[in-house]
C-alpha positions as CSV (number, residue, x, y, z in Angstrom):
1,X,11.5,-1.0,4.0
2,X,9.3,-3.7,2.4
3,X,10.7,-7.1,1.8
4,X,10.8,-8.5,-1.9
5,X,11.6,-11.3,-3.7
6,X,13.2,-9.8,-7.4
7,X,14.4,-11.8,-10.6
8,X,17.0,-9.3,-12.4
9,X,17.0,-9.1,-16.1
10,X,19.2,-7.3,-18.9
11,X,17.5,-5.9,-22.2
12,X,20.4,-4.3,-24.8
13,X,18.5,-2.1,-27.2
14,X,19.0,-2.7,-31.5
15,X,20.9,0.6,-31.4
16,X,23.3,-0.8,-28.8
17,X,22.5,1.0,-25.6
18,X,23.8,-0.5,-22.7
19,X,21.7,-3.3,-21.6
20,X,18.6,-2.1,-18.9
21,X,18.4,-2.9,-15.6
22,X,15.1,-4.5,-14.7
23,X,14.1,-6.3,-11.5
24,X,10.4,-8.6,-11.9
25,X,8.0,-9.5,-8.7
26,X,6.2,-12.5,-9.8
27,X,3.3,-13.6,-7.8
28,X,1.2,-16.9,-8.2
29,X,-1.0,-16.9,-11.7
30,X,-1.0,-13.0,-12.1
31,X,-3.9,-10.8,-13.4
32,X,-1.5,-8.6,-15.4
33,X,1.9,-6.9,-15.1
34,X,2.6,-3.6,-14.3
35,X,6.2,-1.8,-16.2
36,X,6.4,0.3,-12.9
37,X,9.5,3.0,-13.5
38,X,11.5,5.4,-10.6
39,X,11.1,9.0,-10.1
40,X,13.5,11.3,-11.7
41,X,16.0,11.5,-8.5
42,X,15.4,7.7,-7.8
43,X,15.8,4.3,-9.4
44,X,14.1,0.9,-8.7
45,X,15.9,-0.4,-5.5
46,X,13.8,2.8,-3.8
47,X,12.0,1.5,-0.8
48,X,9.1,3.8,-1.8
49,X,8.7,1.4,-4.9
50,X,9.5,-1.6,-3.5
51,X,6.8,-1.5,-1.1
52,X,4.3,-0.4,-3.9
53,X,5.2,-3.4,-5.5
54,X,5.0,-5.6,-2.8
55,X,1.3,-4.1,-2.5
56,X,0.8,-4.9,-5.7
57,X,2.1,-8.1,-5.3
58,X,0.1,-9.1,-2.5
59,X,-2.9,-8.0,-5.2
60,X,-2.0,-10.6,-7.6
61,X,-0.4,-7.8,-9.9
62,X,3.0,-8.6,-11.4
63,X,5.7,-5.9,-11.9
64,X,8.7,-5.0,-13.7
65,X,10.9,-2.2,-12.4
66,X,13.9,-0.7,-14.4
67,X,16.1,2.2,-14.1
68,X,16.0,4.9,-17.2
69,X,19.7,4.5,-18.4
70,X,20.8,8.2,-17.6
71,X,20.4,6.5,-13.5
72,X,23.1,3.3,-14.4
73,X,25.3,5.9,-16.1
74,X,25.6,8.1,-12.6
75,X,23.5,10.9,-13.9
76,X,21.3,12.6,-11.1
77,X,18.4,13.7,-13.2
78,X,17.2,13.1,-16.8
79,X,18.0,15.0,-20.3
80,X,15.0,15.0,-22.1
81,X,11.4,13.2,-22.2
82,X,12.0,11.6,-25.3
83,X,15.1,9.6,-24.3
84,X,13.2,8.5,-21.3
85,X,11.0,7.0,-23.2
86,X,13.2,5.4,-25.9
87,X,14.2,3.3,-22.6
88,X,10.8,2.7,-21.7
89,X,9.9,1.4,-24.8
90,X,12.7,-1.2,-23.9
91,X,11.5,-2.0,-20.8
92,X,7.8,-3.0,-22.1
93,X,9.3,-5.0,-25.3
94,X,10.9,-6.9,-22.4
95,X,7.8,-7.0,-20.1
96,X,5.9,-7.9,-23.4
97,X,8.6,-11.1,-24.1
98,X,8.8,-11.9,-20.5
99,X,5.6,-12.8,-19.7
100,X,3.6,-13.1,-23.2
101,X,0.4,-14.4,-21.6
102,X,-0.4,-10.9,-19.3
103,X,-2.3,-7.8,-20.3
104,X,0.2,-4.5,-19.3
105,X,-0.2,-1.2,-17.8
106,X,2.5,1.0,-18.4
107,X,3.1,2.9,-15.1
108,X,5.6,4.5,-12.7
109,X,6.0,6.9,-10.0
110,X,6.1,10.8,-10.5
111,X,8.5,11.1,-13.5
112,X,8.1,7.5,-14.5
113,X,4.3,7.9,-15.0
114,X,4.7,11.1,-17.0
115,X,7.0,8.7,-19.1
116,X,4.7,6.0,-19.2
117,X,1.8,9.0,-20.1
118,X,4.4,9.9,-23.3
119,X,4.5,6.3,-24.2
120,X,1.0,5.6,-24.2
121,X,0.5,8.9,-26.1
122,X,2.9,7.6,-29.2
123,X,1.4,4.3,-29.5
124,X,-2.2,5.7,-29.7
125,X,-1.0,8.2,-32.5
126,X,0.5,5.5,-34.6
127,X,-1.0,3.0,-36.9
128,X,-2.3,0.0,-34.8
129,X,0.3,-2.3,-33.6
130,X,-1.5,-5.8,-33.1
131,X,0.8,-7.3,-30.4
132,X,1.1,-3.8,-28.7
133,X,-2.4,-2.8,-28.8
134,X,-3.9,-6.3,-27.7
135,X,-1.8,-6.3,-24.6
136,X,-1.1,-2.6,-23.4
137,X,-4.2,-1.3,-21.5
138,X,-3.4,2.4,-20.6
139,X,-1.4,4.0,-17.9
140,X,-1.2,4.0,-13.9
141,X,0.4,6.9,-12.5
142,X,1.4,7.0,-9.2
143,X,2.2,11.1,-7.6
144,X,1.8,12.1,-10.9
145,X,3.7,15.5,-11.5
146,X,1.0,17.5,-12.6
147,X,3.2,20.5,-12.3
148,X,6.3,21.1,-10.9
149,X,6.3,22.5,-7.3
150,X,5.2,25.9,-7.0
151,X,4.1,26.7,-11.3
152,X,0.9,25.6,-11.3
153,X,-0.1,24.7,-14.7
154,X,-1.2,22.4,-17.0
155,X,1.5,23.1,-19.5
156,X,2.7,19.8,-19.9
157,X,0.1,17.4,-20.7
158,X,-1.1,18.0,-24.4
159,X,0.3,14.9,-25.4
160,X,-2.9,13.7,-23.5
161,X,-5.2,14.6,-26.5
162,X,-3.2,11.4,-27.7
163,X,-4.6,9.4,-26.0
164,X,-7.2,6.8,-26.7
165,X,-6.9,4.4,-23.2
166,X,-7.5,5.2,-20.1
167,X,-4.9,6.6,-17.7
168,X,-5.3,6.4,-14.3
169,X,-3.6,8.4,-11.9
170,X,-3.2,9.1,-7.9
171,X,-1.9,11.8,-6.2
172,X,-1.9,13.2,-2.2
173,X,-3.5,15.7,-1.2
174,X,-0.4,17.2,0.3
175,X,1.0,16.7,-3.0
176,X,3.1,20.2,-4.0
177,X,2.9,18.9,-7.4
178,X,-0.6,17.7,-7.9
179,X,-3.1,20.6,-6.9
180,X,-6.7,19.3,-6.5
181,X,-7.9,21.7,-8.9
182,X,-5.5,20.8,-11.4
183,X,-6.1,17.3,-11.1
184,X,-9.6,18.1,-11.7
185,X,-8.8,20.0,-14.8
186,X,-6.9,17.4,-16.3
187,X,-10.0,14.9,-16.0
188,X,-12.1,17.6,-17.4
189,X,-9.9,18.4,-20.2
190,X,-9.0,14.7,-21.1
191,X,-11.6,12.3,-20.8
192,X,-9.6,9.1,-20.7
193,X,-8.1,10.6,-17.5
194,X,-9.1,9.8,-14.0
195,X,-8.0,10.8,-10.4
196,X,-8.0,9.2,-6.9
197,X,-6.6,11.7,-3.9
198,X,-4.9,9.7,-1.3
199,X,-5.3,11.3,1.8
200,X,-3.2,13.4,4.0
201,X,-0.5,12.6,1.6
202,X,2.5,13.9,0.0
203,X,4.4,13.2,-3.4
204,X,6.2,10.0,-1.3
205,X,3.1,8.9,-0.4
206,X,3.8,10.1,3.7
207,X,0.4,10.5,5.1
208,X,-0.4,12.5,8.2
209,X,-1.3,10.7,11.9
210,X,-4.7,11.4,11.6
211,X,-5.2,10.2,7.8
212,X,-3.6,7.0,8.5
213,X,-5.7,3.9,8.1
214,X,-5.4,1.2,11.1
215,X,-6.7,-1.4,8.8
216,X,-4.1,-1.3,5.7
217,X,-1.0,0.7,4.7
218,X,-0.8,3.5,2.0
219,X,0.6,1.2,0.0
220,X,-2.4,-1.4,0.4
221,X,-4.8,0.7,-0.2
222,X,-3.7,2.0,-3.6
223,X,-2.5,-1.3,-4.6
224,X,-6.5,-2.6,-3.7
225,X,-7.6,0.4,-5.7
226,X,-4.8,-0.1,-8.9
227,X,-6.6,-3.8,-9.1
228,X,-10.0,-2.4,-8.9
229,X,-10.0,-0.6,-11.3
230,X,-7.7,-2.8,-13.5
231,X,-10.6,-5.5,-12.7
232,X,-13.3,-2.6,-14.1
233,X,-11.3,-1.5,-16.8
């Protein structure tokens, strides 16, 4: 596990949801903030994205991890996209009062950056929000679910034509939910897409022996990358 130094926060939503669980990483003068959400069978005390944000961290990258409410309320896996993102939307109003000063990048790992891609999607098809669209830059998706294990297909991503910023997204080659070719398609067919393979990797992010770098961790090296192109952007 990855050591980290987190600052919890509550956020009650105007309909009076229970309040969301949100822990912040906070380095010295950050370039931007990251709203980084779990998996669907996770939550943010996973060590898989504590050490992503530690990464990021040690990039000068900010982030604010938060559990989708059906995980505080015991549930195992979510109902439906569209309450997921109802608590996502909470989670960047409170990243967006937090720290009012930062460009964000909605993002997340697996099911938390197909959220963040459904997010991104319904503020790009509505009129122009001037505090949303001066802050929000697109999407980072880390393992994004491209399909689910086994059905490949790019069924689920139509709400991509949405989109008007860029999403970024990485997967592992040993990903059973990210076929290369897929992940391909998807740039092809949505041009603010685009796609870095980690290698020898799986949907955790496990690489093999021989892919492993001696120089920097997984985690390093898609943290470096996340800033590049944040820095390019």
């Amino acid at each position: 596990m990855c050591p980290t130094a987190l600052i919890g926060f509550g956020f009650r939503h105007p309909m009076d949801q229970p309040l969301l669980t949100t822990q912040v990483l906070l380095p010295p003068n950050p370039s931007c903030m990251l709203i980084l959400a779990h998996g669907s069978a996770t939550a943010l005390t996973s060590p898989h994205l504590e050490c992503l944000s530690q990464s990021l961290f040690d990039q000068g990258v900010a982030t604010l991890r938060f559990n989708f409410r059906y995980r505080d309320r015991g549930a195992a896996f979510p109902r439906n996209v569209g309450e997921s993102t109802s608590d996502y939307l909470d989670a960047l109003t409170l990243g967006l009062d937090t720290l009012p000063d930062l460009d964000i990048w909605l993002s997340g790992h697996s099911y938390g950056g197909r959220i963040a891609s459904h997010l991104l999607a319904d503020l790009d098809s509505r009129q122009p929000s001037s505090l949303v669209d001066a802050r929000v830059q697109g999407v980072i998706a880390y393992s994004l679910p491209i399909h689910p294990a086994g059905k490949p297909s790019l069924n689920r991503w139509d709400h991509l034509r949405q989109l008007k910023r860029p999403l970024l997204f990485f997967s592992g080659e040993r990903d059973v939910m990210a076929k290369a070719a897929l992940a391909e398609r998807l740039c092809e067919t949505f041009s603010t897409c685009q796609w870095r393979a980690i290698p020898g990797a799986d949907h955790g992010f496990k690489q093999t022996q021989r892919a492993r770098s001696r120089r920097e961790s997984v985690y390093d090296r898609v943290a470096r990358e996340t800033l590049d192109f944040i820095s390019k952007t």
